[in-house]
N, C-alpha and C positions, 0 to 999 in steps of 0.2 A: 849952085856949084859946090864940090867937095873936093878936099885935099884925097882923100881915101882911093888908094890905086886898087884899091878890092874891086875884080871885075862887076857888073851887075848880071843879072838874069831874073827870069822868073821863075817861081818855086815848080818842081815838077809836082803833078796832078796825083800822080799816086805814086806811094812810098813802100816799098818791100817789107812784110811782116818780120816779127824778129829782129829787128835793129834799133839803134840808141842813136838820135841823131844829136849832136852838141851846136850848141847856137849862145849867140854873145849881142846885147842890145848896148852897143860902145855910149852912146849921149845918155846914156840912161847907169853907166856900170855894170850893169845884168848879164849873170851869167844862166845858163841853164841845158837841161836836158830834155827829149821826148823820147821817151819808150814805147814802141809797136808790138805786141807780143801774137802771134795767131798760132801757129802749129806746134811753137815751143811751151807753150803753156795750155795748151786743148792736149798733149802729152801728158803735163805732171800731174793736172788735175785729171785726166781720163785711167793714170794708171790706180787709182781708188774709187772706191764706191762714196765717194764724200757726199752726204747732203746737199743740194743748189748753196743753202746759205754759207754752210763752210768751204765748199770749191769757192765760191765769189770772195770770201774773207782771202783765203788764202791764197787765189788771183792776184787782190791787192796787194799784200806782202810780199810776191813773185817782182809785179811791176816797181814795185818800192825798192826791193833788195837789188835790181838791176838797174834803177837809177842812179841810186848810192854807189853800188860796187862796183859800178865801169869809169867812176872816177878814177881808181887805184891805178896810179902812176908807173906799177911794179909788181909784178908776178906775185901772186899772195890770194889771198880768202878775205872776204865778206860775209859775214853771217850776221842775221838778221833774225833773235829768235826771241817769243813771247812766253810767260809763263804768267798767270792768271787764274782767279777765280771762278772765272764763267765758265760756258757752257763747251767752249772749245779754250781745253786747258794751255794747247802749248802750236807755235806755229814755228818754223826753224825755212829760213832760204839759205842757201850755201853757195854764194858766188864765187867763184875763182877762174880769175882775171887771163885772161882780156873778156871772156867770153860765153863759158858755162855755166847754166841753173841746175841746178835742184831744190825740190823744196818738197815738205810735206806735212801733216796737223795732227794734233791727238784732239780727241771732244768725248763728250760724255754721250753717249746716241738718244738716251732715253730725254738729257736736258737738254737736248739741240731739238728734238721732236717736240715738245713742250713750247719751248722758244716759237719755232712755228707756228704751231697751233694758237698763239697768243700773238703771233704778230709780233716778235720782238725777236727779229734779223735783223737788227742794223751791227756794226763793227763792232761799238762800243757796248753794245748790248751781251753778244757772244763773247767777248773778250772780259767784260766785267773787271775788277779791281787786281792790279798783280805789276807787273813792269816786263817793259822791253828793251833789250840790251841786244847791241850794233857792236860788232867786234871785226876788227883788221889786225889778220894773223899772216906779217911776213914769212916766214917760216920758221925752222926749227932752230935757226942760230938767232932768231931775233926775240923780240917780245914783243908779246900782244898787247893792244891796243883794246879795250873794252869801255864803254858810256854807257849808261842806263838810265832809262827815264821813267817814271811813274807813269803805269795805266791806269786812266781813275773813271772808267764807264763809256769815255769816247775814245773812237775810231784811230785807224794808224793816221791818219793824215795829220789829224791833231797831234798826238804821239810824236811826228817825224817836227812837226813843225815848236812843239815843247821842246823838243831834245837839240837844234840848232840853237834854241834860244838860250836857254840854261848853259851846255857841255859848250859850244864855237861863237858863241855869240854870234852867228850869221844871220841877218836876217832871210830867212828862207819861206817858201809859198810850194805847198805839191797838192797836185790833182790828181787823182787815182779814179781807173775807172775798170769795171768788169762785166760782161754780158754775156749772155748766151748768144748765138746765130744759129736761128733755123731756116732749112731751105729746103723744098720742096724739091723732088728726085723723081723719078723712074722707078725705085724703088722706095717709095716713100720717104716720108720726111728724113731728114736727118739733121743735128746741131753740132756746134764746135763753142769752144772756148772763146774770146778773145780778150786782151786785156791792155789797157794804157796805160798811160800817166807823165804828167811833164813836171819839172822842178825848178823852178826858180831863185837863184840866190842873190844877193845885193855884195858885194865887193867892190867897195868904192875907191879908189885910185886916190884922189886928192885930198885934202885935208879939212877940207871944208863938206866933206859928205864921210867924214870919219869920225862923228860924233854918237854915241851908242852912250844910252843912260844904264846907270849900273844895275848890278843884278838887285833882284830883294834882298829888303835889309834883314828882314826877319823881323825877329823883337826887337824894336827901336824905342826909345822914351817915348813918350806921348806929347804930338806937338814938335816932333823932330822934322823937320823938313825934307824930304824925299827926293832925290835928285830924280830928275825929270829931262829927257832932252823929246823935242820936237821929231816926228818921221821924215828925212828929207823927200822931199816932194818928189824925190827921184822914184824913191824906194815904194812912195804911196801909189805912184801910176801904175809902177811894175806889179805890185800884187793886186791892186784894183783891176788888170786886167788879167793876172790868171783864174781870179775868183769868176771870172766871166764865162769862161771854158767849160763846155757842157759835158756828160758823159759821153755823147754820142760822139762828141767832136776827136775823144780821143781813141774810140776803137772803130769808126768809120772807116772801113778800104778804100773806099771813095774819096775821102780828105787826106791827104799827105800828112806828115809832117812839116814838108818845110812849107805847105798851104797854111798850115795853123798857125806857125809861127810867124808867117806873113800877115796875116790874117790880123792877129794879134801889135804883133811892133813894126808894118812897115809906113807909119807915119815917121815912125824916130830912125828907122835903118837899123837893118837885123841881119848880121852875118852867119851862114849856115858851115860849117864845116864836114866832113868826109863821115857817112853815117857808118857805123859796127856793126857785123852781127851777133845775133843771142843767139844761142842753141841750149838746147835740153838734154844732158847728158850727168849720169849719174856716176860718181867713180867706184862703184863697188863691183870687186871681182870675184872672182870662185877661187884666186888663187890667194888673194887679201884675207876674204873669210877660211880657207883651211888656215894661211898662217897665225891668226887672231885664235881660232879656235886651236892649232897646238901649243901655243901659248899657254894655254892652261892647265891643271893641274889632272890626271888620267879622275879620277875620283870628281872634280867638277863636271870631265866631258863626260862622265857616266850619269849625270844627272840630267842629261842633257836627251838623254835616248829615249824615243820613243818609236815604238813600234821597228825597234831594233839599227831607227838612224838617227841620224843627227841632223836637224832641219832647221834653214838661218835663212829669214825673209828681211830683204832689206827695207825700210822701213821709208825711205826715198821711194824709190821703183818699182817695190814690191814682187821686184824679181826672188824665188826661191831658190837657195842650195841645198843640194844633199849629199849629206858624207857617211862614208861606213864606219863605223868606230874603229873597228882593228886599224882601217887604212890610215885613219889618222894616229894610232899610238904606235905605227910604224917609223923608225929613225928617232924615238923618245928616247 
């Protein structure tokens, strides 16, 4: 028997691509998220000629940056951008809230081909030594909100799950996952993107599951005693079962989300709440880039001329504009 007037059901069998569904494990604290991505991210990654290893990187960072930014309680921006040593210097996702992605990567082509060639695609590998810095930008009368956290050879997962640790102290747990889908046609084969990920946080209500041992001391005397507290056994089921979560289980058409998270916590009762969708949509205009570009000084857009125009590929969507010079030093 339960007090809990939350109707029951069972999870439906399949779950619509592109949505974030939120879900609450109440006996346990557990908050979290599952991100479905299929056509909105087979979009961002399809508008480049990216490498398998760096679309797959930057897949993860797609599903990451919509886990995090569909928390945002309030119209604003999410970005989620890396800069780095390795072989893909910089990844950038630009969420703005409730609901739209962009995202896109700079790399070296010659040390991403090498990387291959050697076997050595994994995240942490490509990404190499540098930091990633999470920023929540209200708007222009507020002020930004910026965290960073050190990239030191591994992957975003690590990365996301360092950076609650250090900057919120949450206890936090994320799975990220990215594949190709191939399927045979009529007219031959063809593949799409897809991409997951689910996130897990511990927010513990009472006070007896509100014990968090302090951050590193750093340089302490030698022989100083280290304050230490115990993982509540709450918090230890909770990540011992996302660490269980397979790739497949999150980009599956076939498994739902609210199947997974069934799947996962309905021995303890797991509340599913009303899933969002994601869309892949870039906000750059032809009318944003001429004003950007009269902005400038006549003598900068003249540097700009080539073969007698002025040409601004956006670096997102890789949509092209072209402007004529005079038309734009008209009304200077």
């Amino acid at each position: 028997m339960t007090d809990d007037p939350t109707p029951s059901r069972a999870p439906v069998k399949r779950s619509a691509d592109d949505t974030i569904l939120p879900f609450e494990v109440n006996a346990l604290d557990l908050r979290g998220r599952v991100v479905r991505l299929g056509p909105s991210v087979d979009e961002i990654l399809g508008r480049h000629d990216y490498p398998p290893p760096v679309a797959k990187l930057l897949g993860e960072a797609v599903a990451l940056g919509t886990l995090l930014g569909s928390a945002l309680k309030f119209e604003g921006r999410f970005i989620l951008q890396t800069q780095s040593d390795g072989p893909v210097r910089m990844l950038v996702v630009d969420f703005v809230s409730p609901d739209r992605v962009r995202a896109c990567a700079q790399f070296d082509a010659d040390r991403v081909a090498a990387a291959i060639n050697q076997g050595r695609t994994s995240g942490g590998e490509l990404l190499g030594r540098g930091h990633l810095a999470m920023t929540i930008d209200q708007g222009p009368q507020m002020n930004r909100y910026q965290g960073l956290v050190a990239l030191d050879g591994e992957g975003l997962e690590a990365a996301a799950h360092e950076y609650f640790f250090r900057s919120e102290q949450i206890p936090t747990r994320v799975r990220l996952a990215v594949a190709e889908e191939y399927k045979a046609g009529s007219d031959g084969p063809t593949h799409r993107w897809r991409a997951g990920g689910i996130l897990l946080q511990f927010l513990p209500r009472g006070p007896e599951r509100r014990r968090f041992a302090d951050l590193d001391p750093g340089d302490v005397p030698e022989g100083a005693v280290i304050h230490t507290v115990a993982e509540d056994d709450a918090w230890v089921e909770g990540r011992t079962m996302i660490e269980t979560v397979e790739d497949l289980e999150l980009i599956d058409p076939a498994l739902s989300s609210e199947q997974l998270v069934y799947r996962l916590f309905h021995e303890r009762g797991v509340r599913v709440f009303r899933d969002a969708p994601i869309r892949a949509e870039c906000s750059c205009s032809r009318d944003g880039v001429e004003t950007m570009l009269r902005s400038f000084l006549p003598e900068d857009r003249e540097d700009m001329v080539e073969n007698g125009v002025i040409s601004v590929t956006c670096e997102f969507c890789n949509r092209n504009y072209v402007f004529e010079p005079d038309k734009l030093a008209e009304g200077n």
